[in-house]
KENU-922659 format. One line per field, with one value per residue (C-alpha): residue number from 1; residue in three letters; x negated, y negated, z. Coordinates in steps of 0.2 Angstrom, whole numbers. Example, Ala and Ser with C-alpha at 12.3 -4.5 7.8 and 13.67 -1.06 7.14 Angstrom:
2
seq <- (1; 2) $
type <- (Ala; Ser) $
east <- (-62; -68) $
north <- (22; 5) $
up <- (39; 36) $
% end
This chain:
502
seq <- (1; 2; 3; 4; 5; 6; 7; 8; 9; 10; 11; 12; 13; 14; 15; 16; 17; 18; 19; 20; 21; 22; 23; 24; 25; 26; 27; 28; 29; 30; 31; 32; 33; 34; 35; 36; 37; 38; 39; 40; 41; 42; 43; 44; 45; 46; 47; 48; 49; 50; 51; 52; 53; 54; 55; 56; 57; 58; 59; 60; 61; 62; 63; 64; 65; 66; 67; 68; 69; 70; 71; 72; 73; 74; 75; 76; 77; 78; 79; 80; 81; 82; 83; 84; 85; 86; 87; 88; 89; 90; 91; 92; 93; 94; 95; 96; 97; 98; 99; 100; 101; 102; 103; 104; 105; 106; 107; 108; 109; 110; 111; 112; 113; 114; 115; 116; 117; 118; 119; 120; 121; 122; 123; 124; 125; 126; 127; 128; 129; 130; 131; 132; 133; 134; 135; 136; 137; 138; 139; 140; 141; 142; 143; 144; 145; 146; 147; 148; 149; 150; 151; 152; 153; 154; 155; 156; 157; 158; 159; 160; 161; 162; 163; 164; 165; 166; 167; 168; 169; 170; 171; 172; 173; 174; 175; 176; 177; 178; 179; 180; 181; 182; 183; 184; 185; 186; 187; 188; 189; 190; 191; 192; 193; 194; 195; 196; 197; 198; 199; 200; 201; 202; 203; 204; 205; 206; 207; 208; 209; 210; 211; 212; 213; 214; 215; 216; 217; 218; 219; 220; 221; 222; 223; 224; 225; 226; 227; 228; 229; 230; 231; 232; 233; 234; 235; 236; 237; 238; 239; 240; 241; 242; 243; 244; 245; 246; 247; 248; 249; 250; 251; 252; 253; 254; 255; 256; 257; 258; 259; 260; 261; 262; 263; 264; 265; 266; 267; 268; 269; 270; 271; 272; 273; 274; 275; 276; 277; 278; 279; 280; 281; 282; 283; 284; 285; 286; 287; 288; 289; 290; 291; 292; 293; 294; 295; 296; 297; 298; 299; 300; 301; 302; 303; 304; 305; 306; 307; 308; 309; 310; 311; 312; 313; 314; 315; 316; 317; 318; 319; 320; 321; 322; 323; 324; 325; 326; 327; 328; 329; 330; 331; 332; 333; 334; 335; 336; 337; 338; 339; 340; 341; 342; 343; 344; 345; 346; 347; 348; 349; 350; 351; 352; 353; 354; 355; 356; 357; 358; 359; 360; 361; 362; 363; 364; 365; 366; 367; 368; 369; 370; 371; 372; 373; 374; 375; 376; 377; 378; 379; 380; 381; 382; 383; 384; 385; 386; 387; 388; 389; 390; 391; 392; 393; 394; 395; 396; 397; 398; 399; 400; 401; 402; 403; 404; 405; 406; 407; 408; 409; 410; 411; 412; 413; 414; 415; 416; 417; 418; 419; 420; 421; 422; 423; 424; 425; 426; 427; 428; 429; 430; 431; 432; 433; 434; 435; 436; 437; 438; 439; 440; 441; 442; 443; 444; 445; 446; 447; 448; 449; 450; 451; 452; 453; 454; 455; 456; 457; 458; 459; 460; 461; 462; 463; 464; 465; 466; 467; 468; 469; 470; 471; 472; 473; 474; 475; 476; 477; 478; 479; 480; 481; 482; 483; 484; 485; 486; 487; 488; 489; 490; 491; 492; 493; 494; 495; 496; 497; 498; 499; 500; 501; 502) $
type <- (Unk; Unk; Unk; Unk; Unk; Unk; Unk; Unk; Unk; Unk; Unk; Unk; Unk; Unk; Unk; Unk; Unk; Unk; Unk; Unk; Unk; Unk; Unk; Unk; Unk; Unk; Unk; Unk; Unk; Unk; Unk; Unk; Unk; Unk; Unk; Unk; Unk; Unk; Unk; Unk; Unk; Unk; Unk; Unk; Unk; Unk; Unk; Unk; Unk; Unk; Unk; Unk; Unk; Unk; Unk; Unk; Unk; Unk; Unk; Unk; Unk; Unk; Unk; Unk; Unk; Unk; Unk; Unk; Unk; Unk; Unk; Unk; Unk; Unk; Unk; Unk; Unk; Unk; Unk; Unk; Unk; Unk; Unk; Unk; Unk; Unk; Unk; Unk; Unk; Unk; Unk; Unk; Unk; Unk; Unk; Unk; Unk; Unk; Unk; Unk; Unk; Unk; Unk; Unk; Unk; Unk; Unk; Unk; Unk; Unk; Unk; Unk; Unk; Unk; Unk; Unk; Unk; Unk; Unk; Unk; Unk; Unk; Unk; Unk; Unk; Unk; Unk; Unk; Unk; Unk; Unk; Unk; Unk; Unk; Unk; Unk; Unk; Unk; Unk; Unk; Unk; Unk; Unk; Unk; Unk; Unk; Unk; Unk; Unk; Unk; Unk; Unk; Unk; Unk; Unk; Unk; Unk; Unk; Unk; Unk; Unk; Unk; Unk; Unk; Unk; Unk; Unk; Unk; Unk; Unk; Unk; Unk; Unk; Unk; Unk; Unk; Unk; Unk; Unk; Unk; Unk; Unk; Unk; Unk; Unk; Unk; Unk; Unk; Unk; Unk; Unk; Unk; Unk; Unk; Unk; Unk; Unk; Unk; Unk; Unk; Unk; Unk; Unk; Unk; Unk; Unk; Unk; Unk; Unk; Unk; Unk; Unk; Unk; Unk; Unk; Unk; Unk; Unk; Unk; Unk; Unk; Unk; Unk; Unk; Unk; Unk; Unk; Unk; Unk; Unk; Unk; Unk; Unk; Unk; Unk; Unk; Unk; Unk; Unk; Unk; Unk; Unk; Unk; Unk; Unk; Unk; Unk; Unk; Unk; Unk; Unk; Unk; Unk; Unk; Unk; Unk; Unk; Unk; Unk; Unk; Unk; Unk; Unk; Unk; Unk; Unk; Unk; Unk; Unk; Unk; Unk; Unk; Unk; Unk; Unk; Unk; Unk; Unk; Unk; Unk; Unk; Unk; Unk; Unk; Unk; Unk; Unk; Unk; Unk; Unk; Unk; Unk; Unk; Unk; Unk; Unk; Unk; Unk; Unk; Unk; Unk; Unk; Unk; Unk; Unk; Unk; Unk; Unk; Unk; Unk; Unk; Unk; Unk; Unk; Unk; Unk; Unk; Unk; Unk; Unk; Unk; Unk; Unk; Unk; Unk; Unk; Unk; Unk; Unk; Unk; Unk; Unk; Unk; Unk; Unk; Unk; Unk; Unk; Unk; Unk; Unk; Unk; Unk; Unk; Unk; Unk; Unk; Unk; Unk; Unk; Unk; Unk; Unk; Unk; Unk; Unk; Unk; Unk; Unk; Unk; Unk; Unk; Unk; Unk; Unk; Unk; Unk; Unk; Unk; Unk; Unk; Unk; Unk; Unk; Unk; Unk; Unk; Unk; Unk; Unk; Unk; Unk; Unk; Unk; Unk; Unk; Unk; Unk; Unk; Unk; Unk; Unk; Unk; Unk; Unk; Unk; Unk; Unk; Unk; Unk; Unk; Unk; Unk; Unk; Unk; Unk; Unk; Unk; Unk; Unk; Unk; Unk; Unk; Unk; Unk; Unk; Unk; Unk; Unk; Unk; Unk; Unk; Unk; Unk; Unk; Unk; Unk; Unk; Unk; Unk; Unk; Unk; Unk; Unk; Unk; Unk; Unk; Unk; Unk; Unk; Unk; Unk; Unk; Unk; Unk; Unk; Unk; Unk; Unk; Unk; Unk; Unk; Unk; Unk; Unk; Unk; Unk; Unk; Unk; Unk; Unk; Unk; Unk; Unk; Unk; Unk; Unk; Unk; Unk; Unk; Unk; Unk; Unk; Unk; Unk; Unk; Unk; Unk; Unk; Unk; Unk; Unk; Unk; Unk; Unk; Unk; Unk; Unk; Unk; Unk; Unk; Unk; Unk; Unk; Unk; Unk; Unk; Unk; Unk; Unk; Unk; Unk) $
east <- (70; 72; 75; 59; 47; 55; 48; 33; 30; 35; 28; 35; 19; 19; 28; 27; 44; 39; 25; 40; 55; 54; 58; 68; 78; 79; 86; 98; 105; 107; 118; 128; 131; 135; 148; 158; 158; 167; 179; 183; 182; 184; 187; 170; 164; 163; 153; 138; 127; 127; 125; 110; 101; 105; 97; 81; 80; 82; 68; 57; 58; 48; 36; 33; 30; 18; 9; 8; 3; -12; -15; -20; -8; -10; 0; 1; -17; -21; -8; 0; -8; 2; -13; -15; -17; 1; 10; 6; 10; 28; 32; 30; 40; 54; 52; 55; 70; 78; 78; 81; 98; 102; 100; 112; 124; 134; 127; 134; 151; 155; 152; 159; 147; 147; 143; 139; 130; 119; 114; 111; 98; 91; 87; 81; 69; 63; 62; 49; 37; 36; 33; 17; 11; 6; 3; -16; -12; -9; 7; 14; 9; 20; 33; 32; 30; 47; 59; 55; 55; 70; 83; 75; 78; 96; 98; 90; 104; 116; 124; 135; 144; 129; 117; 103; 104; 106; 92; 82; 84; 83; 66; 60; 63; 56; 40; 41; 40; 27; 14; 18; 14; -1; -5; 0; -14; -27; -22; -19; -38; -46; -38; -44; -61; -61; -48; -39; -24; -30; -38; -52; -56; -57; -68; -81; -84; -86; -100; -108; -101; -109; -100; -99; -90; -92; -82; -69; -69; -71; -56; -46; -48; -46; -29; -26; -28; -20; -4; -4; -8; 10; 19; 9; 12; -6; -11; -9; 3; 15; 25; 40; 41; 48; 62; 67; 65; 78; 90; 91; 103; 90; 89; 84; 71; 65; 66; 55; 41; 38; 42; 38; 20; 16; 18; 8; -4; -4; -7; -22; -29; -28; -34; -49; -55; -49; -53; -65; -75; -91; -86; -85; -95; -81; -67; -76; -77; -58; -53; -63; -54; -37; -38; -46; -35; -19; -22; -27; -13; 0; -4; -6; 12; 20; 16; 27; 42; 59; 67; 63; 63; 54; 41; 41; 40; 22; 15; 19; 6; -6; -5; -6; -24; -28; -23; -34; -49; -56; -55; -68; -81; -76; -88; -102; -111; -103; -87; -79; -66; -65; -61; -47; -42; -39; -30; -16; -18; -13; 1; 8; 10; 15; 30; 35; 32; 40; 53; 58; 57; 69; 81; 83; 86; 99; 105; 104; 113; 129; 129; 122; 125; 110; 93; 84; 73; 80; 97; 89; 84; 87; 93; 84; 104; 112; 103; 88; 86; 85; 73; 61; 62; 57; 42; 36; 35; 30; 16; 12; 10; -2; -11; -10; -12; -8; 5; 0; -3; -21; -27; -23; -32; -45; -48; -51; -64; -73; -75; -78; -92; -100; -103; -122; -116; -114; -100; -92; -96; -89; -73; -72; -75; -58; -48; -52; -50; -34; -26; -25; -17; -3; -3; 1; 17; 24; 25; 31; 47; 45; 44; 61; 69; 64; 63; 72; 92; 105; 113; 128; 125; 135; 131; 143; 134; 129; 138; 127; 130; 122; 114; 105; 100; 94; 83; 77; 71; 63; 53; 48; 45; 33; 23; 20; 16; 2; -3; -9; -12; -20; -26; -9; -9; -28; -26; -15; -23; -39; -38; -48; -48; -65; -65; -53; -63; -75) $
north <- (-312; -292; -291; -301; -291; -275; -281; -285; -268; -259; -257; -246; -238; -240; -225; -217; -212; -203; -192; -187; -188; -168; -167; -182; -172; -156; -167; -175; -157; -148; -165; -164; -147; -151; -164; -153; -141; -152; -160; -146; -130; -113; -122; -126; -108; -102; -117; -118; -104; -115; -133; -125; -117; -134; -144; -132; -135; -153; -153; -148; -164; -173; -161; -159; -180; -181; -166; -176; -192; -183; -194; -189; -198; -199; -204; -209; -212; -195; -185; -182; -178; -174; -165; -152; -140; -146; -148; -129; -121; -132; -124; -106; -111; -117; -104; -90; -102; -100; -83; -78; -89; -80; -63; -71; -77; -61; -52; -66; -70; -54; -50; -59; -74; -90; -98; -116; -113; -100; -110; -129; -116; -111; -127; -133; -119; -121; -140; -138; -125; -138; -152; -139; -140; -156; -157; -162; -166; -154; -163; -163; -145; -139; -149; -141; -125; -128; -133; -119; -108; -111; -109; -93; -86; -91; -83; -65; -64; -70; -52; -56; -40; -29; -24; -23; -41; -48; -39; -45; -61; -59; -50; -62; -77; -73; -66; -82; -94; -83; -86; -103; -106; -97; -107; -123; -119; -119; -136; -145; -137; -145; -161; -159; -157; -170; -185; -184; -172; -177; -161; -173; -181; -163; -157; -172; -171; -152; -156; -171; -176; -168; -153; -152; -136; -121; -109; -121; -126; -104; -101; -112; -107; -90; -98; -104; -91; -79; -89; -90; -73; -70; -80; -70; -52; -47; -33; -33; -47; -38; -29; -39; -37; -16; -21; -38; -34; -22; -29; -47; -46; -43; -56; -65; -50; -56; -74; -69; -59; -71; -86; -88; -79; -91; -104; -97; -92; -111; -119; -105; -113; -131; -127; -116; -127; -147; -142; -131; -125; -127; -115; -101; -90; -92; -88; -78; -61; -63; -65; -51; -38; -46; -41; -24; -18; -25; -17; 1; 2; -5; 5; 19; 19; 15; 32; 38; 30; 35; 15; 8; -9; -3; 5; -15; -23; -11; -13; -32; -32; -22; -36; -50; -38; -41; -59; -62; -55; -68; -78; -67; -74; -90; -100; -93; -105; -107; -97; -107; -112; -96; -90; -102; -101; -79; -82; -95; -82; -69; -78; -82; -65; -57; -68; -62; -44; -45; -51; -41; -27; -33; -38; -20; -13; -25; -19; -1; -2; -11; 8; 16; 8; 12; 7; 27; 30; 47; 38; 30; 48; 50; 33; 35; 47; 30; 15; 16; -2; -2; 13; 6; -11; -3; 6; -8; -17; -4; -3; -20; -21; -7; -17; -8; -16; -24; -30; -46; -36; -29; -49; -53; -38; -42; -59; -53; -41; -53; -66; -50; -43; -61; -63; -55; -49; -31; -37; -42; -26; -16; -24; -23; -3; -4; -13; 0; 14; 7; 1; 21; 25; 12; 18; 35; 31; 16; 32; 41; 32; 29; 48; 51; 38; 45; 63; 68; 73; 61; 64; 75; 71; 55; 47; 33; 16; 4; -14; -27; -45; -60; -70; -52; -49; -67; -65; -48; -58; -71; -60; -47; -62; -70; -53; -47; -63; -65; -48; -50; -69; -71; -88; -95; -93; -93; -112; -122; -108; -118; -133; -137; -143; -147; -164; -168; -159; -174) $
up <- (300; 302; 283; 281; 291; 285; 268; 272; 282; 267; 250; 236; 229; 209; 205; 185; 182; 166; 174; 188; 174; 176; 193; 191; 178; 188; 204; 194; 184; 202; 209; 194; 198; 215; 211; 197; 212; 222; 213; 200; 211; 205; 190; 185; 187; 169; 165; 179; 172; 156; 164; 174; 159; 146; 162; 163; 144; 145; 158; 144; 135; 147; 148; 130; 129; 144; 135; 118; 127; 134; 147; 165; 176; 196; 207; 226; 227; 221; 231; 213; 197; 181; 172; 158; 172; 180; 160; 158; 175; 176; 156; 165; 181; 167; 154; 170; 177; 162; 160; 177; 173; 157; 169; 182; 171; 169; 186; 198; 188; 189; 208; 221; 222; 227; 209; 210; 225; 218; 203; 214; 225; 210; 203; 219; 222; 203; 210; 222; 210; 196; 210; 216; 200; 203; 221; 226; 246; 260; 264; 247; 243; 261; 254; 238; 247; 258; 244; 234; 248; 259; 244; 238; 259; 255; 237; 244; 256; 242; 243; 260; 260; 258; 275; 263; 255; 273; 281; 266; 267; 287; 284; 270; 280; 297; 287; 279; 293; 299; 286; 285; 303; 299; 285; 293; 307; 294; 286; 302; 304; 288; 292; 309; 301; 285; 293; 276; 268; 251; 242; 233; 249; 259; 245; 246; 266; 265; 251; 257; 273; 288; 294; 313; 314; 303; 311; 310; 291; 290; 300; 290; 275; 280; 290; 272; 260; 273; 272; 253; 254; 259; 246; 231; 240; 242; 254; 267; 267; 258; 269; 266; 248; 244; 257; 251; 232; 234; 245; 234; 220; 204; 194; 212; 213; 194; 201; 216; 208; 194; 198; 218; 215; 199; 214; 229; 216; 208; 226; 229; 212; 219; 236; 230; 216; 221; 241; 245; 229; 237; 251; 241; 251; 263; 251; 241; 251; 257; 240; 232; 248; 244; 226; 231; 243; 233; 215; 226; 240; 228; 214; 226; 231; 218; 213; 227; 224; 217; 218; 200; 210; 224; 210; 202; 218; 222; 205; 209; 221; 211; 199; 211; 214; 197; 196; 210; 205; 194; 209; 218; 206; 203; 214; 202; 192; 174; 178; 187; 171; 164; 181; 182; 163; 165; 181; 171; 157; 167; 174; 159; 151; 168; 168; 151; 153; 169; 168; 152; 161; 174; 161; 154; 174; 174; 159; 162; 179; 174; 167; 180; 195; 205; 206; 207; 194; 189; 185; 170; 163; 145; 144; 123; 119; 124; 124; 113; 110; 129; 130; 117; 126; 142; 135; 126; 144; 155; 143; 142; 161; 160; 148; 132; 115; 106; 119; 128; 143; 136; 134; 153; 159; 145; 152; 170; 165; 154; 170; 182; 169; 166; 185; 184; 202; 212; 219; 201; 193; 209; 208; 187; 191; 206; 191; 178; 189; 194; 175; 173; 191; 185; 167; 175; 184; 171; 158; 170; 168; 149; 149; 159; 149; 133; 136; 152; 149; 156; 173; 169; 150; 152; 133; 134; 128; 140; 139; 135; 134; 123; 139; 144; 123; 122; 139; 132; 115; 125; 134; 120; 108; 120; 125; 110; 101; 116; 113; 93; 94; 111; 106; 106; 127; 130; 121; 133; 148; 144; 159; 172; 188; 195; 190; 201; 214; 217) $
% end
């Protein structure tokens, strides 16, 4: 009798198991890695890196058929939509996991890390960015949000031994927690408001329902974008970012400003254009200060600093300025897909350039053995494969041509200029004014690698190995090919997601 009213309480919704085969896939790679840990030990430690990076590859497959098949598929009554829009953003997440897994293959075997571990966090974390892609509910988006989030507090503070890596993790964590409390506020709010978690739902009362509370639907979108806010290291929100970019070991630093601000930046898409488009005079302003403040105070500092990571972890917030900037415009009439279309743009190219810069620190300091910028001087007497790889992305983040960088800072001045609006053309004059501010201090260090002598004129060759070269390949492959054939990107960056926006 229990059995039977169990069964009739319960009802498996229809699940598509090929529009979640990616997830599925990623599940399945980090328990396989789980078990070999436990039955083979120290045994299996050679062999992780590449059982992680095969199951991020093999991840791909699904993705490539539910891209051929074309079909929209939604799941959980809407909580769960496999979409161009989702297809693309999960082929960045996968395309950054498995090069921050060729940059960790020599960097963790050869310190005193735990192995196995390191690589199940890192599938998991990658786990809950490609299920963001796809998330459409409040619930489902936290999830997503937590998954990737919890393992990445526990990768910052991989470096047991070292006071920086555990205060990092310490800091990133609390900080953490923080502004998702804050951002949990604001969603507890619009359900509060609408009676529903599901995005499409949320979007249709705030347009035709009648709004009781405006000051409540304000204060949580500002609750919301606040909290995102964090995730994407926008100023103010940032603080956590310098400290815990250099305390985590570096390929986790790579992982983080890629990887984790394509996600925050992906959920800020959804909520802005499935939930609360029409309330763009709400996010609007906040967005348009956020991208101000962010390309100005980080490039600011950046100028400042003698850390090359603490120098990529400011000009990480810069561009997170710059990445939002398009969305200051985007509840204009007609922009509304370009917007969205720059933004996925920009994320795209920003993963490749930098993460290629961060392979060649990696590189350079298996020589060096620090961080300081003036440690790389005259790196060109020996490593100039190195040194030629460095400028090519330094100048690509400054958005030089004909590197791909030029087409993502292309692509938000086209949207900022097409906005017929003061406020458009004000920020397009911050941008510009601040791509030559960051131009100034990424030559900087193109200039003392090139030009400036070695520290005690020590010439020997740095060691290089083939995961590092083939991440370095990847990278520069993919940046320059979006510099002279921009179309290539600007193709699969041209989704939309309004039509799920009710």
């Amino acid at each position: 009798m229990t059995t039977q009213l169990l069964t009739l309480a319960f009802e498996r919704p229809a699940i598509d198991w090929h529009a979640v085969a990616p997830e599925l896939t990623l599940l399945a790679v980090g328990c396989l890695i789980t078990l070999i840990d436990i039955i083979f030990l120290e045994k299996a430690r050679p062999y992780t890196a590449t059982l992680a990076g095969l199951g991020v590859l093999a991840t791909a497959i699904p993705i490539i058929t539910l891209a051929m098949d074309g079909v929209d598929r939604v799941l959980f009554d809407g909580a769960y939509v496999v979409d161009d829009f989702a297809l693309f953003t999960k082929a960045i997440f996968l395309i950054s996991g498995y090069v921050v897994i060729l940059l960790s293959t020599n960097y963790v075997a050869e310190g005193d890390y735990w192995e196995n571990e390191y690589y199940g966090l890192l599938l998991a974390s990658l786990m809950g960015m490609v299920m963001m892609s796809s998330s459409r509910d409040l619930i489902s988006i936290f999830v997503a949000l937590e998954l990737l989030s919890i393992p990445a507090y526990l990768m910052v503070a991989w470096r047991k031994r070292d006071a920086r890596s555990n205060e990092a993790g310490l800091k990133y964590y609390l900080m953490g927690v923080f502004a998702s409390a804050v951002m949990l506020y604001g969603m507890s709010l619009l359900f509060g408001v609408s009676g529903s978690t599901q995005l499409s739902e949320i979007s249709n009362f705030l347009t035709n329902g009648t709004v009781s509370s405006v000051s409540a639907i304000t204060l949580a979108i500002v609750f919301v974008v606040a909290g995102f806010a964090f995730k994407v290291s926008a100023a103010p929100f940032h603080t956590w970012a310098p400290d815990v970019y250099e305390g985590a070991p570096t390929p986790v630093t790579a992982f983080l400003s890629v990887a984790s601000k394509t996600a925050g930046f992906i959920a800020l898409l959804q909520l802005i254009y499935v939930g609360f488009h029409n309330q763009s005079d709400v996010y609007e302003p906040l967005i348009w200060i956020l991208a101000a403040a962010s390309m100005t105070f980080g490039n600011l500092v950046a100028l400042k600093q003698t850390n090359i990571v603490r120098m990529m972890a400011y000009s990480g917030v810069a561009q997170t300025g710059f990445i939002l900037a398009p969305l200051a415009v985007a509840g204009h009439a007609g922009l509304e897909d370009q917007a969205l279309s720059a933004v996925l743009t920009y994320l795209a190219i920003y993963a490749a350039m930098n993460l290629g810069a961060f392979a060649v620190i990696i590189t350079l300091s298996r020589k060096t053995g620090s961080a300081e910028i003036e440690s790389f001087n005259g790196a060109f007497r020996y490593a100039p494969a190195m040194t030629v790889s460095m400028a090519f992305f330094l100048f690509s983040l400054a958005g030089i041509p004909p590197l791909g960088g030029w087409f993502a800072k292309f692509e938000v001045f086209s949207v900022l200029a097409s906005s017929d609006d003061v406020w458009g053309y004000a920020l397009a004059v911050i941008a510009a004014i601040n791509s030559v501010i960051a131009l100034y201090y990424y030559a900087s260090v193109a200039r003392r690698m090139w030009a400036d002598e070695a520290p005690e004129n020590d010439l020997t060759p740095v060691s290089t190995t083939s995961s590092l070269v083939s991440a370095l390949a990847i990278c520069a492959i993919v940046t320059l090919a979006f510099g002279v054939v921009p179309q290539i990107v600007g193709r699969f960056a041209d989704v939309t997601l309004l039509t799920l926006g009710g």
